[in-house]
N, C-alpha and C positions, 0 to 999 in steps of 0.2 A: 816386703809385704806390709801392707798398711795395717795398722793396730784395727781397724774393725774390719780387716779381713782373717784375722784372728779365729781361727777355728774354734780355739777355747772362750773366745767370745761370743761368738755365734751360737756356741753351744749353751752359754751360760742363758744368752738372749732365748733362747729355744727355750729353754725349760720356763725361765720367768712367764713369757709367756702362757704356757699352761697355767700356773697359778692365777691369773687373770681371765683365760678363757670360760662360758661356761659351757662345761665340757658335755654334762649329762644333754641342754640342752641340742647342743651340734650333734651330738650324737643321736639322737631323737630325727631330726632332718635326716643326716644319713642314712637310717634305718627305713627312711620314709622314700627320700629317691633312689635307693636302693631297689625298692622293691617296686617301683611305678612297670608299669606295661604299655607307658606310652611311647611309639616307636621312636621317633626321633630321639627322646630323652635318654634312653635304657641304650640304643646305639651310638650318643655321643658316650654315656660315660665306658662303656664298654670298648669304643676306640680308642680314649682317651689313656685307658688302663693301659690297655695291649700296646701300643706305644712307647709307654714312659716305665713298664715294668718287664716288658716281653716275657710273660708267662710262658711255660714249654708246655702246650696243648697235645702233646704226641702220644701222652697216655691219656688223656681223658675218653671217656666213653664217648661223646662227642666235641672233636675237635675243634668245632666250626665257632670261632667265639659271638658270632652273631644269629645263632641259632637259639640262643636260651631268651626265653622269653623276660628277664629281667634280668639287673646288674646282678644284684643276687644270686640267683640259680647259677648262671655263669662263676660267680665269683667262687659257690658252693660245689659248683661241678663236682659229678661222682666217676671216680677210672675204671678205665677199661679191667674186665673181671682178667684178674692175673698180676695187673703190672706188678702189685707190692708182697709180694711172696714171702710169708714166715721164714726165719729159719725151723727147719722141724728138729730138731733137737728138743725135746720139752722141757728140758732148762733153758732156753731161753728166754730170756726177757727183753722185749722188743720195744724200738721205738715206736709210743701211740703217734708221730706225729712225722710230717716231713717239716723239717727247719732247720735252728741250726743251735748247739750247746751255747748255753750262756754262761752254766756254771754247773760245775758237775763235782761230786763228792760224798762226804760224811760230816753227817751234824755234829758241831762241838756242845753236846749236851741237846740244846733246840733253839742252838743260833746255828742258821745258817746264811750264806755268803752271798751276797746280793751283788755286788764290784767291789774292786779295791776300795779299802778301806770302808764298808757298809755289809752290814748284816742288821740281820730281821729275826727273826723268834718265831718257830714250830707255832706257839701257840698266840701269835697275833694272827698269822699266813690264815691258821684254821677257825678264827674267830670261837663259834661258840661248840666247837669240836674237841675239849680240852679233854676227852675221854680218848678220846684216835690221837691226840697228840701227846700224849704220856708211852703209846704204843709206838711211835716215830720218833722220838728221844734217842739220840745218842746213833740214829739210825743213818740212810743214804738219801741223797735226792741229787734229783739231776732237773734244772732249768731251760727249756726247749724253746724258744724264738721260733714265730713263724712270719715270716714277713708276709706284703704283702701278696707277693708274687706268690707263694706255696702253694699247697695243698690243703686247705682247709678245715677238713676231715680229722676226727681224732676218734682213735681205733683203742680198744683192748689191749693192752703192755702184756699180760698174760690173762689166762681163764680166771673168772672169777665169779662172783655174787655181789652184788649191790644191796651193802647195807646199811649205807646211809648216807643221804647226799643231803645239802644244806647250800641256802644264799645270803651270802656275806655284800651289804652294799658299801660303798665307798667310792670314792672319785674316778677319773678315768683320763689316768695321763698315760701318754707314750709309754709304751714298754723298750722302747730301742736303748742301744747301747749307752747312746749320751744321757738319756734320763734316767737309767738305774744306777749310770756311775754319778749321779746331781740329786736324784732325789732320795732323803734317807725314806725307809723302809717302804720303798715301791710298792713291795708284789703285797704287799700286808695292809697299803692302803687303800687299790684301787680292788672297785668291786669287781666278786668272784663266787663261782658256784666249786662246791668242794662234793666231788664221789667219793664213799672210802668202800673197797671190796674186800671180800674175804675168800679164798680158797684151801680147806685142808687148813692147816697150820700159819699158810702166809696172808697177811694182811699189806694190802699197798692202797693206796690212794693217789688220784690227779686234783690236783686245784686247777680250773679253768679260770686265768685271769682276764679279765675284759680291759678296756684300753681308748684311748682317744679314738672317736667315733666307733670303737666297736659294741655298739651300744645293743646288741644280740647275741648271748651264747641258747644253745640250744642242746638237751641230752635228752635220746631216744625215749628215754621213761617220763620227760616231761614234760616234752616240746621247748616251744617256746620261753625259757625263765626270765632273762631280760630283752628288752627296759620291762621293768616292772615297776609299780603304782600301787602301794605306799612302797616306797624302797627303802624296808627293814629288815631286817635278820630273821629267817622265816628259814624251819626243817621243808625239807619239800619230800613228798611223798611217793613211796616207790609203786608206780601203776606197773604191774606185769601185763595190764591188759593194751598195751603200747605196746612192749616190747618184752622178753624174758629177762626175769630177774639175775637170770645167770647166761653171760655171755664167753664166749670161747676167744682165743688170744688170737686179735687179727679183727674180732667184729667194731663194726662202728657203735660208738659209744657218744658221739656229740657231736658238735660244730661251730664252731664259730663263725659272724657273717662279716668278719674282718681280722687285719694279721694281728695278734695275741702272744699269750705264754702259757704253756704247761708247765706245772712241778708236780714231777712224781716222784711218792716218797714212799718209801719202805724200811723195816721196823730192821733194828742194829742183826748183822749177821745172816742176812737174808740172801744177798748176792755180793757178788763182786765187779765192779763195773769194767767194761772192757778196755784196758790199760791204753788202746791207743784214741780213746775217747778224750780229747782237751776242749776248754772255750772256744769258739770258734769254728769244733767242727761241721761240719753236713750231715743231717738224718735224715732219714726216709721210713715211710710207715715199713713195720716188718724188718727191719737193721737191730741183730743183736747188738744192746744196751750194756748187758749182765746175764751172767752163770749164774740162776737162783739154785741154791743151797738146799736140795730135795731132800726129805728124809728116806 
């Protein structure tokens, strides 16, 4: 093999490039021919997808990927009512998301483990949440990749209450394997909308991190939060008149309009995560995560 056909260079060349891209800008485009309604355009990129990612359309509510009237809605597609079934057990705690584990465990105080040899800090991830991250200390979290062939969708992990979500701006590089094992503290740089809920006694929260050209996350109570314009550190406000302020384990809670990361985290002795869960597995909405610790 020739030295730049070098994986490890290629990968190095990948990341550098980000550092030079501008990222917010491209992702702004994105967001833009994403969302066009012009048929040729919205059916090249939509061919183009289906092609080079072969999404599995079998559960979607409509299969047909040249039926959705933009990349977007396509890309967003909602499933057939059924396919992603809770476990009913009401200990459990389910995957909000179908992807795939990046990193799954327990905080060492509130570092946790980004890739080999890189961790990041509870309270950089949560930016100006240093009140829910004194509650997440020493606690669990589990890191969920969603490429970008997945499911889009991010659901309720359990029942809960929305009591405070907030938007954290920052860059937007790759989330994939090779840039969290290249770039230090990834998930803490690039921007991200943080929900924390509360149910009874248990407190858990998701960080939605956004990502090269995923230059839109979206949650039921707020719609739209990015791109946003000033892109500063702003609480964002919980409208129940959107949606209910308390959602059941299994409801839709957000979206992203490109493949992303979840971290969900929950406060020391809450649950125990399910032992054959490693880096690298497969999740799907509704796949017990963890046995939460009921009183």
């Amino acid at each position: 093999m020739k030295p730049m056909d070098s994986p490890t260079l290629r990968a190095r060349l990948f990341v550098a490039m980000q550092y030079l891209l501008p990222q917010h800008f491209l992702s702004r485009q994105v967001h833009r021919l994403a969302r066009s309604r012009l048929k040729p355009l919205k059916a090249a990129l939509i061919g183009a997808f289906v092609r080079h990612f072969r999404p599995d359309m079998s559960d979607a509510a409509d299969p047909e990927p040249h039926d959705y009237p933009s990349f977007n809605a396509f890309f967003t597609r909602s499933l057939k009512p059924g396919s992603r079934p809770s476990d009913p057990d009401p200990a459990a705690l389910v995957s909000p998301v179908d992807g795939t584990v990046s990193q799954i465990g327990r905080l060492d105080g509130s570092a946790m483990l980004q890739a080999k040899g890189h961790h990041y800090s509870l309270e950089a991830l949560l930016g100006g949440g240093f009140a829910w991250a004194g509650r997440f200390a020493g606690g669990s979290f589990a890191t969920l990749y969603l490429a970008p062939y997945n499911y889009h969708r991010i659901h309720m992990p359990a029942a809960g209450s929305l009591r405070a979500a907030w938007f954290i701006p920052g860059r937007l590089f790759s989330v994939n394997a090779v840039t969290a094992a290249a770039v230090p503290g990834l998930f803490a740089r690039n921007e991200r909308v943080v929900c924390a809920f509360e149910e009874g006694p248990l407190g858990f929260a998701l960080a939605l991190v956004g990502a090269l050209f995923v230059g839109s996350i979206a949650t039921v109570w707020h719609g739209e939060v990015t791109p946003r314009s000033p892109r500063r550190a702003a609480e964002l406000p919980i409208d129940t008149g959107r949606a209910p302020g308390r959602l059941e384990r299994g409801a839709e809670l957000g979206r992203f309009n490109m493949g992303s990361t979840v971290i969900l985290l929950l406060p020391p002795g809450a649950a125990q995560w399910t032992p054959a869960l490693q880096p690298g597995s497969p999740v799907r909405v509704g796949q017990t995560l963890a046995r939460l610790r009921l009183p």
